[in-house]
VOKOLKOL-90822 format. One record per atom (N, C-alpha, C, O): residue in one letter; x negated, y negated, z. Coordinates in steps of 0.2 Angstrom, whole numbers, padded with zeros to 4 digits, always signed. Layout:
N
AXYZ
...
//
This chain:
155
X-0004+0006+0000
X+0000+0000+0000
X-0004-0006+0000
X-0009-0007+0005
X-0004-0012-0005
X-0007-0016-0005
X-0006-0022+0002
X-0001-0022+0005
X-0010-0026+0004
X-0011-0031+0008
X-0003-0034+0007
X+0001-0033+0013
X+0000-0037+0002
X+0006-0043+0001
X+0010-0036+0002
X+0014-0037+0006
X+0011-0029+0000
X+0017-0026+0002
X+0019-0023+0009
X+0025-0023+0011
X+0012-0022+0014
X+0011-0022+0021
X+0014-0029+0025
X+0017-0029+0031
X+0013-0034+0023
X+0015-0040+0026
X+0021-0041+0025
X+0024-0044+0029
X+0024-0039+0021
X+0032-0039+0018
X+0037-0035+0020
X+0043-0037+0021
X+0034-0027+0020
X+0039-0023+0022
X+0035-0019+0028
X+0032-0014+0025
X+0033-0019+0036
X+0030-0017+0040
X+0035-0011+0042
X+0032-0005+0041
X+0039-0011+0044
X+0042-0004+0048
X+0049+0000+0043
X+0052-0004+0039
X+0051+0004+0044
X+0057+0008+0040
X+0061+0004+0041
X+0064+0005+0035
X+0065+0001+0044
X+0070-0004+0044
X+0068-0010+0039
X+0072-0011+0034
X+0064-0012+0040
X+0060-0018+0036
X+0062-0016+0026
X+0065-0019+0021
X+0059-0009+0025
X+0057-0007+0021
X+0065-0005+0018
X+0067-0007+0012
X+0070-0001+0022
X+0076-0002+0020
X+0080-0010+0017
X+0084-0010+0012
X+0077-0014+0021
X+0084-0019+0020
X+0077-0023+0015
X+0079-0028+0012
X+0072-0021+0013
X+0069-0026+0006
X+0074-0021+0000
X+0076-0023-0005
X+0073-0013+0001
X+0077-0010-0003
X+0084-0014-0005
X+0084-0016-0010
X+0089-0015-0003
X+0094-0016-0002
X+0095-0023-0004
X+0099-0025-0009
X+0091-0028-0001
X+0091-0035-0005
X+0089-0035-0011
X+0091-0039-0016
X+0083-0031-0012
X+0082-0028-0021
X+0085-0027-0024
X+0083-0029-0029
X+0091-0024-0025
X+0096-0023-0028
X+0101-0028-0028
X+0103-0029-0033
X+0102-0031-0022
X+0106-0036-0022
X+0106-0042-0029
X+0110-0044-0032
X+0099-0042-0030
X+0096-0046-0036
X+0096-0044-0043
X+0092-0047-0047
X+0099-0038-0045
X+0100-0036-0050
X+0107-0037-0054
X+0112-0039-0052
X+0106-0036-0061
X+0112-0038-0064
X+0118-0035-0066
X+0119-0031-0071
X+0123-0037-0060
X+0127-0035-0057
X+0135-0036-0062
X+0139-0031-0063
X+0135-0042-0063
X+0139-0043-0071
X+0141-0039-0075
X+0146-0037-0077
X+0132-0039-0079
X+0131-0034-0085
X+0135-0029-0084
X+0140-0026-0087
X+0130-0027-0076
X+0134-0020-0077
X+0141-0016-0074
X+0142-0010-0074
X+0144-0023-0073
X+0151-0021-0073
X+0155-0019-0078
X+0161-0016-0078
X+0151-0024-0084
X+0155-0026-0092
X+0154-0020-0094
X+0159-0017-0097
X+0146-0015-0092
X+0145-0010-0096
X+0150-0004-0094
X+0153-0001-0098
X+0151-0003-0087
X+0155+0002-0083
X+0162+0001-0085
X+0166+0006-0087
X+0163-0005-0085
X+0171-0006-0086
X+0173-0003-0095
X+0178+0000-0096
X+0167-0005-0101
X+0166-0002-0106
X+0165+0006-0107
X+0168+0011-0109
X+0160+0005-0103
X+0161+0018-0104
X+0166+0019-0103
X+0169+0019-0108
X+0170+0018-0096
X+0175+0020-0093
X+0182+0020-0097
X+0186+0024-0097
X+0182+0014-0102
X+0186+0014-0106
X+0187+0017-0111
X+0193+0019-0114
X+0179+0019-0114
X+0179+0023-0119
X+0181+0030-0117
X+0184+0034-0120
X+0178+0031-0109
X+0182+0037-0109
X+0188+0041-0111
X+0189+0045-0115
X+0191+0035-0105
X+0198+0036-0106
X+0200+0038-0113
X+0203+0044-0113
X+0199+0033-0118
X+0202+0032-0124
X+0201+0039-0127
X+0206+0041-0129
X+0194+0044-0128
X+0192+0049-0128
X+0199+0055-0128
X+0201+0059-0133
X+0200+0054-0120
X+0205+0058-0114
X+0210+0056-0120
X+0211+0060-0125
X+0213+0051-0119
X+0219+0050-0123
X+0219+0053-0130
X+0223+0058-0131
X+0216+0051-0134
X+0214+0053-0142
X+0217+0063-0141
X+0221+0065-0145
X+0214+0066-0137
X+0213+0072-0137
X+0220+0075-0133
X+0219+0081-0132
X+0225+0071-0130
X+0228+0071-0127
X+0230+0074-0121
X+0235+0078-0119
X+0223+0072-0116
X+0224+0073-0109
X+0226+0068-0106
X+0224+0062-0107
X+0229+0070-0100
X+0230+0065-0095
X+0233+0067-0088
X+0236+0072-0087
X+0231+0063-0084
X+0233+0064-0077
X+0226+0061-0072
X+0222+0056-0074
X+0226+0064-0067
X+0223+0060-0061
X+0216+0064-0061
X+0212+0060-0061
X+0215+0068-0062
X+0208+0071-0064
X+0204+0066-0070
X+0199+0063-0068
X+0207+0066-0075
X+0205+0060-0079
X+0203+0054-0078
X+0198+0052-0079
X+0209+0052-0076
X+0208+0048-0072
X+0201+0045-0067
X+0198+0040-0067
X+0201+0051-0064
X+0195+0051-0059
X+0187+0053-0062
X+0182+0050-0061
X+0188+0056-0066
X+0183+0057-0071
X+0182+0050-0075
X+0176+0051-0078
X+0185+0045-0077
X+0185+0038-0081
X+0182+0035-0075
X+0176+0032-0074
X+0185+0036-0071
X+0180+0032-0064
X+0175+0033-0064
X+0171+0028-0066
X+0173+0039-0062
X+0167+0039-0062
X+0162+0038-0066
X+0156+0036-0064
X+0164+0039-0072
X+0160+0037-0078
X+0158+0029-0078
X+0153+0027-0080
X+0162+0026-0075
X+0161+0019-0076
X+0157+0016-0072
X+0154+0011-0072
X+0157+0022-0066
X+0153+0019-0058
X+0148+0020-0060
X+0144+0016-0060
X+0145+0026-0063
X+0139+0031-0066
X+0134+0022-0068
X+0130+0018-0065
X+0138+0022-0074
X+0135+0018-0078
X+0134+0009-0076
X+0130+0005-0078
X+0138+0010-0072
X+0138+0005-0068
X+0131+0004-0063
X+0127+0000-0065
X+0132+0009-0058
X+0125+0010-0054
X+0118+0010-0059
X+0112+0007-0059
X+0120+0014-0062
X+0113+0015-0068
X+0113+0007-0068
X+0110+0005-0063
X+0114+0003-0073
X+0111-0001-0077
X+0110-0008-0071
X+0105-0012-0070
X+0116-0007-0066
X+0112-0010-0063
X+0105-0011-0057
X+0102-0017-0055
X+0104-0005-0055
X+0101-0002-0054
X+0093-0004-0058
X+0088-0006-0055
X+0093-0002-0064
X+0088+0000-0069
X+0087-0008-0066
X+0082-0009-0062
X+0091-0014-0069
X+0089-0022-0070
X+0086-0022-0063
X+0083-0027-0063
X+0086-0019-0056
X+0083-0023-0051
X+0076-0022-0050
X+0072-0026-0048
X+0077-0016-0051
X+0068-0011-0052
X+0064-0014-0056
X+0058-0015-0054
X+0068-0017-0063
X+0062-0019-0068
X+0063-0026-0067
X+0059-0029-0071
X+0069-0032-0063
X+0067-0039-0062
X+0072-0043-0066
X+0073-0049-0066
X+0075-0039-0069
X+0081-0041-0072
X+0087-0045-0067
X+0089-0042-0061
X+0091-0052-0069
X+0093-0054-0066
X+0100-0057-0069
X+0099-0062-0073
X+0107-0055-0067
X+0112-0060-0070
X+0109-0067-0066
X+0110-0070-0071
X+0108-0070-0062
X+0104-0078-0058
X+0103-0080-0063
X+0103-0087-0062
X+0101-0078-0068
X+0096-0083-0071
X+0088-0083-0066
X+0085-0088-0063
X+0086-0077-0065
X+0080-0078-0064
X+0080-0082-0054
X+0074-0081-0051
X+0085-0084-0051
X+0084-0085-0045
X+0084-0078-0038
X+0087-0073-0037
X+0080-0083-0036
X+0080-0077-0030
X+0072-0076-0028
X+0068-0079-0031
X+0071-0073-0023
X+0064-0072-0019
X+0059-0068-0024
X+0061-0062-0026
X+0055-0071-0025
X+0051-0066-0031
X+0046-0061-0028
X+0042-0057-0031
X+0045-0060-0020
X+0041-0056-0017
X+0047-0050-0018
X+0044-0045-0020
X+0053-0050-0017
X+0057-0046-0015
X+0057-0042-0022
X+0059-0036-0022
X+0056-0045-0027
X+0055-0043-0034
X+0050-0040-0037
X+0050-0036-0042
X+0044-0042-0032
X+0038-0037-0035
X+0035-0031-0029
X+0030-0027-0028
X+0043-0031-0025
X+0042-0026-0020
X+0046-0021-0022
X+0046-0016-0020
X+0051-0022-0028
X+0054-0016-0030
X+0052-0016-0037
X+0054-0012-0041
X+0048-0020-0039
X+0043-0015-0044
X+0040-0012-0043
X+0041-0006-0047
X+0036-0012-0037
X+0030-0007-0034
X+0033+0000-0032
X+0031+0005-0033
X+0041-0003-0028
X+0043+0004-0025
X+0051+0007-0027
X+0056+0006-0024
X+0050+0010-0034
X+0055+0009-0037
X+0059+0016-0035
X+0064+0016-0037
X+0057+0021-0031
X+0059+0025-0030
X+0064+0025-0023
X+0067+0030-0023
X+0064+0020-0018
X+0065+0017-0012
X+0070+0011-0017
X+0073+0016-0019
X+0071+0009-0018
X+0075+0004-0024
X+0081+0008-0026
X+0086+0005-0025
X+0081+0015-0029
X+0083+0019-0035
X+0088+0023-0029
X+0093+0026-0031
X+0087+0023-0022
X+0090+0026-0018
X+0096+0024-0016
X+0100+0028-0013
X+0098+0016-0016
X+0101+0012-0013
X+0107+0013-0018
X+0112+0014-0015
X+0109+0013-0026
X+0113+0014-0031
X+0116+0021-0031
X+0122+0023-0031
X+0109+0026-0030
X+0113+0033-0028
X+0117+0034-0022
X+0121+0038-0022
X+0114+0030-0017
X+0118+0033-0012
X+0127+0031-0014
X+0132+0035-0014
X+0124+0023-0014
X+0132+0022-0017
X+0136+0025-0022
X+0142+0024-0023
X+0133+0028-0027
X+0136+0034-0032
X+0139+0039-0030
X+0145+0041-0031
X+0135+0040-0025
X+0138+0047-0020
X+0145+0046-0018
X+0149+0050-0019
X+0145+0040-0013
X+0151+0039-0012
X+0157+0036-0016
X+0163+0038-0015
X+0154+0033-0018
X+0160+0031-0024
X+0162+0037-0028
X+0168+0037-0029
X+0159+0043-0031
X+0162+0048-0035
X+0166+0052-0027
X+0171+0054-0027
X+0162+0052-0022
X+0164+0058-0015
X+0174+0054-0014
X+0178+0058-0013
X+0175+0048-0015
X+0181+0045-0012
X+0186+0044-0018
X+0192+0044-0018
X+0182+0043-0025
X+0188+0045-0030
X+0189+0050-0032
X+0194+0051-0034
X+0185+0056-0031
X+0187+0063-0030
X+0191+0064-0026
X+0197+0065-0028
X+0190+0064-0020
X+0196+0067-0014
X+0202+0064-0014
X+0207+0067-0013
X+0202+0057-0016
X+0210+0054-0017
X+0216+0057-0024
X+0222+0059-0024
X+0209+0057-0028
X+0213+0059-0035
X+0212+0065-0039
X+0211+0066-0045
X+0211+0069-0034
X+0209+0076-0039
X+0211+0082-0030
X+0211+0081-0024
X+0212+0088-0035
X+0213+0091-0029
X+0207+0096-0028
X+0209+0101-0026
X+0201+0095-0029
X+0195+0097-0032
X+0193+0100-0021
X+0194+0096-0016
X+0191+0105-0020
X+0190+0107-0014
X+0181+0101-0011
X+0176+0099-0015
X+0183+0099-0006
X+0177+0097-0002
X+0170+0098-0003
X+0166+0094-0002
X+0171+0100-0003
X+0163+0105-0006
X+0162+0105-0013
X+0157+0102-0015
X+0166+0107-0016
X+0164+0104-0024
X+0165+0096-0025
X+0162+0093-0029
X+0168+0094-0020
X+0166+0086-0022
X+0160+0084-0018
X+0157+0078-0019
X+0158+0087-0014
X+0152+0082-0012
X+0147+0085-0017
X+0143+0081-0020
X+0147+0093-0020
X+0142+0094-0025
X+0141+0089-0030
X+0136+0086-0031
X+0148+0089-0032
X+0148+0084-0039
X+0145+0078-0039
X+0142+0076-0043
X+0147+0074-0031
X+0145+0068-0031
X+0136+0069-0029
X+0132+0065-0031
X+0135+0072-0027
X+0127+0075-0027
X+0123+0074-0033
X+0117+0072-0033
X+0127+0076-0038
X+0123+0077-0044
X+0122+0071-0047
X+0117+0067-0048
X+0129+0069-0047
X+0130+0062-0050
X+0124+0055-0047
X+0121+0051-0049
X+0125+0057-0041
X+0117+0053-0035
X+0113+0052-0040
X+0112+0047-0043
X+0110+0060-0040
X+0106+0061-0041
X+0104+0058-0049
X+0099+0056-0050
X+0108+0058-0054
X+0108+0057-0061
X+0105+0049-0059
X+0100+0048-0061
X+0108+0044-0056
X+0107+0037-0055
X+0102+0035-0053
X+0099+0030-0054
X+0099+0041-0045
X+0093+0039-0044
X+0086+0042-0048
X+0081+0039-0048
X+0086+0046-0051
X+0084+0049-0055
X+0082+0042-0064
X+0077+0040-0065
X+0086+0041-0065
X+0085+0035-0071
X+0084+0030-0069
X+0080+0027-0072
X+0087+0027-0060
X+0083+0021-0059
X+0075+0021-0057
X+0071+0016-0058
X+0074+0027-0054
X+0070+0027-0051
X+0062+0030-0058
X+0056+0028-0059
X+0065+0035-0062
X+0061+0033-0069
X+0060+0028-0073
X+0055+0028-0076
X+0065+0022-0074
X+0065+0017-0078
X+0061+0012-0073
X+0057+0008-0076
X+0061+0013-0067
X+0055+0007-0062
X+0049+0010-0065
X+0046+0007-0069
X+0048+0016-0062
X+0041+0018-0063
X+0037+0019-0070
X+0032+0016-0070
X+0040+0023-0075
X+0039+0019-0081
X+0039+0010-0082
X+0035+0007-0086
X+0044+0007-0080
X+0044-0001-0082
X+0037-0003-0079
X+0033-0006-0082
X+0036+0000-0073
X+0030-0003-0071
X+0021+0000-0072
X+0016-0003-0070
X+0022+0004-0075
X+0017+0007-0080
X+0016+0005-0083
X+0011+0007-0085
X+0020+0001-0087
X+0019-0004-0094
X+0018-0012-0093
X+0017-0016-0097
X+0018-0013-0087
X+0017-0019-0084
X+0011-0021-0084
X+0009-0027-0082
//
């Protein structure tokens, strides 16, 4: 750990809440337009082919959350900002450096977000919904936490 990332994030609490403000600075907008767009296209997919009900439904959600997390996610690791560019820029090259601690904060919330539109709208057993929402985590932390660390390899 360099000198400027030790004075910045000192203890596990420290290191969580720069995680978390790191994200906070990411592009949040975009990536609602983008989620709200999959989701759509889901849908319309679902429809075209003539399904529907509350599984689908729940499955459009998620897809929107997925894509959702992802991109915004991706933009905080690599510095992207709807601000225009405002915001603490230590906090900026502290999830460059630690994109995998970054990538954790989006997943977590994947998780839950797939774990509570599951349960409400699907009759999918307990267990299969915490798997599902597991993988799904894991897909968000997984792409954000590779697009850091490649982004920041190319830096």
């Amino acid at each position: 750990m360099s000198r400027t990332s030790r004075d910045i994030a000192g203890s596990g609490a420290d290191r969580r809440n720069l995680a978390l403000a790191s994200v906070t600075l990411g592009p949040w907008r975009p990536a609602a337009v983008v989620g709200a767009l999959g989701g759509a296209v889901s849908l319309g997919l679902h429809l075209v082919q003539g399904h529907f009900g509350l599984g689908v439904l729940a499955g459009t959600l998620t897809t929107g959350a997925l894509l959702f997390f992802c991109v915004g996610g991706v933009g905080s690791v690599l510095g992207y900002s709807s601000a225009g560019g405002r915001g603490d820029h230590r906090i900026r090259r502290w999830a460059r450096s630690h994109p995998w601690r970054v990538a954790a904060v989006p997943a977590g919330l994947m998780f839950a977000t797939d774990l509570v539109v599951r349960q409400v709208l699907t009759s999918q057993g307990f267990f299969g919904t915490i798997w599902t929402g597991l993988w799904h985590g894991a897909v968000v932390g997984a792409v954000v936490g590779l697009a850091g660390t490649l982004g920041a390899s190319r830096r």
